[in-house]
C-alpha positions in Angstrom: 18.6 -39.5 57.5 22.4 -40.0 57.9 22.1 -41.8 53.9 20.5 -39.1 52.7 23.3 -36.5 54.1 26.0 -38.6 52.5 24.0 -38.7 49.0 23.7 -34.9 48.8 27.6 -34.7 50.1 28.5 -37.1 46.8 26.5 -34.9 44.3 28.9 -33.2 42.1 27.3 -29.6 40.3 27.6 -28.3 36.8 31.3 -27.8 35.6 32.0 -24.1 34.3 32.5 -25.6 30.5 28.9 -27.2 31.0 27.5 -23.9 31.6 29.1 -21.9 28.8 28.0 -24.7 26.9 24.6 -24.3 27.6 24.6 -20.9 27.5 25.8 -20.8 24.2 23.2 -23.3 22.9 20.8 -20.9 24.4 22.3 -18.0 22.5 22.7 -19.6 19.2 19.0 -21.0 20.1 17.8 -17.3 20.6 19.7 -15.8 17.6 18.0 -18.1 15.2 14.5 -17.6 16.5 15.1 -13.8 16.5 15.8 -14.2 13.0 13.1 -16.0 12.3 10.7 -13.8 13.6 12.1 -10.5 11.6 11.8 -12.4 8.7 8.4 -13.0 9.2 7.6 -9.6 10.4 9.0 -8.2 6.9 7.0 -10.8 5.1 3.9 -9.8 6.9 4.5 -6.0 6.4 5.1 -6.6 2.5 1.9 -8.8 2.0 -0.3 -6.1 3.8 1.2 -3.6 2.0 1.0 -5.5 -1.4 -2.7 -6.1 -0.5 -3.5 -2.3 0.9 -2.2 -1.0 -2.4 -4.1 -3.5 -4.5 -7.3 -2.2 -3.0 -6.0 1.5 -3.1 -5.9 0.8 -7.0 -9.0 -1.2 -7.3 -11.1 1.6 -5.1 -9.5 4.3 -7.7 -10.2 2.6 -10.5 -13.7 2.4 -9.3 -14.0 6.0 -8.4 -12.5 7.3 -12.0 -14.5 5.1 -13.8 -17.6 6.4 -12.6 -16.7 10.0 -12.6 -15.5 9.6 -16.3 -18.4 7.3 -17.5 -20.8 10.7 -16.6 -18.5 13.4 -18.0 -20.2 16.1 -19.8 -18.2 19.1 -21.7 -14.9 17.1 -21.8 -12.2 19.6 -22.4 -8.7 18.0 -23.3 -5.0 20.1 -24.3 -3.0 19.3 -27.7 -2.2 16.0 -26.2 -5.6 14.5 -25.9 -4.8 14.9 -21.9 -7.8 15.8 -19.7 -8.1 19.2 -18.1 -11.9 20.0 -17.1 -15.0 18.5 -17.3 -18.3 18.8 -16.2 -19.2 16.3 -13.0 -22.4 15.3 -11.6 -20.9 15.2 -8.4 -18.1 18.4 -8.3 -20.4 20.5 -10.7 -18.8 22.5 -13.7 -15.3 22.6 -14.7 -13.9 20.1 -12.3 -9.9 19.7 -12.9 -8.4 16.6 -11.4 -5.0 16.9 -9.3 -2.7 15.9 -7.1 -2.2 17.0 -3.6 1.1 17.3 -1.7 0.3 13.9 0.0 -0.1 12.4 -3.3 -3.7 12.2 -3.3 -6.1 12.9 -6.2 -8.6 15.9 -5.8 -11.0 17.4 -7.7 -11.9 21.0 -7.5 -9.0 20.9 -4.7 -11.7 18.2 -2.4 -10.3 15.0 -1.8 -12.2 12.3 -3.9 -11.1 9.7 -1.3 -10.5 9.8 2.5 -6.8 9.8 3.4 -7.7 6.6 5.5 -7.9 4.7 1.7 -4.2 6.0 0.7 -3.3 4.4 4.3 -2.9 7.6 6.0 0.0 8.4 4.5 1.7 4.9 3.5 0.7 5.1 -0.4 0.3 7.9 -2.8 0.1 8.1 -6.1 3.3 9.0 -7.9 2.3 9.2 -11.5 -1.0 9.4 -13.4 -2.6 10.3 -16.5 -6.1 10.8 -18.4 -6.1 10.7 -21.9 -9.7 11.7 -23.7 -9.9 10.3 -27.1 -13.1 9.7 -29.0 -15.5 9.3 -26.4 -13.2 7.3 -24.5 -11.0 7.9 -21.3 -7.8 5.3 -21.0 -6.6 6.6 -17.6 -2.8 5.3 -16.1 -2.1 5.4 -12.8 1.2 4.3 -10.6 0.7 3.6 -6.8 3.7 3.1 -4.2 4.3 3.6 -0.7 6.5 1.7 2.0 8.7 -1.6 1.8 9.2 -0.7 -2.1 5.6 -1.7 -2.9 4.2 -0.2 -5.8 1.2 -1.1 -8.0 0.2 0.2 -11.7 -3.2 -0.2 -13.4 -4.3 1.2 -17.0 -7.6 1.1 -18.1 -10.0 2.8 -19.9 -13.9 4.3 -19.4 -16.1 5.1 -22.1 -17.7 8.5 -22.1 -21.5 7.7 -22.0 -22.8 11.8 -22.4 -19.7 11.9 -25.1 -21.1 14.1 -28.2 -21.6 12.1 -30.8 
């Protein structure tokens, strides 16, 4: 028992530079984890977004194209741009717009949920429909947070066009 007094007695502790030492490891250890992690919490936040816009377009582009494929009684201005039409699913003169949110109605009814613009997080900042012998070529420009923004052209042939 007495050995075992005098080993504890002869045990020297931690020095104060030691400590600050390890603290500092610690620290630096910390920093560079936390910096880790942000960067890939932006990453993640810019792929969803990338992705959730994507499938915003793709889901619009679906949507227009099978409104405009039906169209009857296209009526466009001096531009060729579209103004009314008849729908099969709005009913007679049915104008396309844009909401305050950024979200495209027709007859003032939203054509998609705001859950598909991500409540909020993407709207449509620019669009176009241009009606030109039988055939729709519609432009659209999609952004929202972390400076994602997506753009699609394409075009719909008017299958009840007048011939």
């Amino acid at each position: 028992m007495k050995r075992i007094i005098h080993k504890l007695k002869n045990r020297q502790g931690l020095t104060l530079v030691e400590m600050v030492a390890a603290a500092g490891v610690l620290a630096l250890l910390s920093l560079i984890l936390n910096t880790g992690l942000l960067m890939a919490q932006n990453s993640y936040y810019t792929m969803t977004g990338e992705a959730e816009s994507q499938l915003l377009v793709s889901t619009l582009t679906d949507l227009l194209s099978n409104e405009l494929r039906y169209a009857r009684d296209v009526e466009v201005n001096a531009d060729g741009e579209l103004v009314r039409y008849t729908s099969a699913n709005y009913g007679r003169n049915t104008s396309l717009a844009l909401n305050a949110e950024g979200q495209l109605e027709a007859n003032s009814r939203l054509m998609l949920s705001s859950g598909a613009y991500g409540n909020g997080a993407y709207q449509i900042q620019s669009w176009s429909i241009v009606y030109q012998d039988g055939l729709f070529t519609v432009t659209l420009d999609i952004a929202g947070g972390h400076d994602i923004s997506n753009q699609t052209e394409f075009s719909v042939r008017c299958l009840n066009a007048a011939a």
